[in-house]
N, C-alpha and C positions, 0 to 999 in steps of 0.2 A: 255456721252456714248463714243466717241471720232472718230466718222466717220474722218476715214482719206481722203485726195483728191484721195488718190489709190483705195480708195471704191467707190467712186462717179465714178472716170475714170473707174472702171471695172464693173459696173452700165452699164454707157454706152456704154462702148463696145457691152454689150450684147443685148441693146438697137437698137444698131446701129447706135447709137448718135455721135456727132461731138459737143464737146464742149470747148466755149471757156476759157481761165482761172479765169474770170470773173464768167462764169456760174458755174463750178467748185466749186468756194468758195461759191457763193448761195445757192446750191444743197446741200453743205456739209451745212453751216448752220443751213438749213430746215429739211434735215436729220438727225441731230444732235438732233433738236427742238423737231420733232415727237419722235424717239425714247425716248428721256427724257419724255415726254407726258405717253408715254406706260409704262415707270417703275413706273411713278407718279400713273398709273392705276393700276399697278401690287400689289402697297403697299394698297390700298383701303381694309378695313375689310369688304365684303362681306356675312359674314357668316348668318345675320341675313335678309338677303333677301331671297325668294321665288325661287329656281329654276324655272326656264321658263317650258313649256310642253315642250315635245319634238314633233319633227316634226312629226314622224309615228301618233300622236292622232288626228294631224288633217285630216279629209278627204278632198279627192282631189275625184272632180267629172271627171271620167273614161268616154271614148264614150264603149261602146261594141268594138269587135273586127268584122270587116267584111273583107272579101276578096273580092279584085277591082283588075281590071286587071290591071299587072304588062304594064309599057313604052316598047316597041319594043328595039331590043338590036340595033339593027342595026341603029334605026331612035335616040336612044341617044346617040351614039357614033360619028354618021354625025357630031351630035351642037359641036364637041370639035375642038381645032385646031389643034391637029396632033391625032392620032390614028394609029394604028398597027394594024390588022383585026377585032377584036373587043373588043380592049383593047384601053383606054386612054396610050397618050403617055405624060408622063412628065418630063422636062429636070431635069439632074442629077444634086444633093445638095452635095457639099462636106462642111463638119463642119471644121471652118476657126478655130476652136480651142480656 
C-alpha cells in the first residue's frame, strides 16, 4: 500500500501523539499490514452471498414520549465552573492547523 512515516507523523499530530522514531516505523508497519488486509478483502468474490437485512427491518423497542419537568436553568448553570448569567462559559479553541 506504501504508508509513508509522513502519514503516520501526520496521524499523530492529529492525534496529538508524540512519537518516537521507533514507534513511527511500527505504526507504519501495522498500517501498512491492515491496509494490505483490506484490499486482500476488497478482491473477495462476494457476489454469491446474501445481502444482510438492513437495519430499518429490525425493530427497536421505543418507551412512549412523556413530558417530565425540565432542570431549573439557574440551578444548572451554578454545577459549571465559570458561567455568564445563564450561559456556560467555555474557553476559546483555536485550530493549531
Amino acid at each position: 500500500m506504501g504508508i509513508e512515516p509522513r502519514d503516520v507523523l501526520h496521524v499523530a499530530r492529529l492525534a496529538r501523539l508524540e512519537l518516537s522514531d521507533a514507534e513511527v516505523a511500527r505504526f507504519q508497519r501495522e498500517l501498512d499490514a491492515i491496509l494490505g488486509y483490506m484490499a486482500e478483502l476488497a478482491d473477495v468474490d462476494t457476489s454469491a452471498v446474501a445481502s444482510a437485512p438492513a437495519g430499518d427491518s429490525l425493530s427497536a423497542t421505543l418507551r412512549p414520549d412523556e413530558r417530565v419537568p425540565s432542570l431549573d436553568t439557574e440551578q444548572v448553570v451554578s454545577q459549571a465552573p465559570e458561567h455568564t448569567d445563564d450561559c456556560f462559559s467555555v474557553p476559546v479553541f483555536v485550530d493549531e492547523g
